[in-house]
N, C-alpha and C positions, 0 to 999 in steps of 0.2 A: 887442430882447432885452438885460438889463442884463447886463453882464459878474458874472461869479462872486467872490469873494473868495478869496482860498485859505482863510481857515477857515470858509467855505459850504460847501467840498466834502468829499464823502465821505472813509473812510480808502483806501477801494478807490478813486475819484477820483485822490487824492493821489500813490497806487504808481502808476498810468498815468502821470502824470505824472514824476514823479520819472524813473522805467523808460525814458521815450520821451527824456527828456533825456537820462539816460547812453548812449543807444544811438547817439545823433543828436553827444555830444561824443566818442564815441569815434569812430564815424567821420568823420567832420571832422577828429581829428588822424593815424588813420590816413590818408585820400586826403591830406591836408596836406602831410604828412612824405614819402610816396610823390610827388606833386606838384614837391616842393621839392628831392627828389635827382634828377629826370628830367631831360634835354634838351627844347627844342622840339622835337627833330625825332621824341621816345619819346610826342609826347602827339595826341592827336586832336583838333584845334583849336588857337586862341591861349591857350599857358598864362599868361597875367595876366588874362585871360577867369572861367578856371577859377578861379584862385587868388581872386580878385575875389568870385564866386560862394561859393566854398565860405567865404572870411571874412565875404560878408555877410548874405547871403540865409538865410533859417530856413525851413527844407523839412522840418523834422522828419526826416531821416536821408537825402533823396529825391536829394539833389543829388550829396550824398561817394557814393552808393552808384551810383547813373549817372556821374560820374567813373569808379568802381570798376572798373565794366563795360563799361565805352564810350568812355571818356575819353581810355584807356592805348591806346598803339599795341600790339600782338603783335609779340613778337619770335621769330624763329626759330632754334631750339635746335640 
């Protein structure tokens, strides 16, 4: 299958597009900046792991968002 051009694709194409990248930079510097104020001992795993992951890896939103959820130790109130 030949990859697409960006001006092969549709306008409706283009807003998925566009839509899935600000969703995917926003979280990525949300978990980031969450990430980068915590402790080792606030995260669930090795945080240079994460940090690692969520600067390189492109999951389309899948990685900062499992960080988001899972990643953060729970603190109790």
């Amino acid at each position: 299958m030949a990859k697409k051009k960006w001006k092969d694709l549709s306008n409706q194409q283009k807003g998925v597009v566009v839509a899935t990248t600000a969703v995917d930079m926003g979280l990525r510097t949300w978990a980031g900046r969450d990430l980068a104020s915590r402790t080792q001992e606030e995260i669930n795993g090795p945080k240079w792991a994460w940090g690692l992951g969520l600067g390189v890896v492109n999951s389309v939103g899948i990685l900062p968002a499992v960080y988001l959820i899972w990643g953060r130790k729970r603190t109790s109130s």
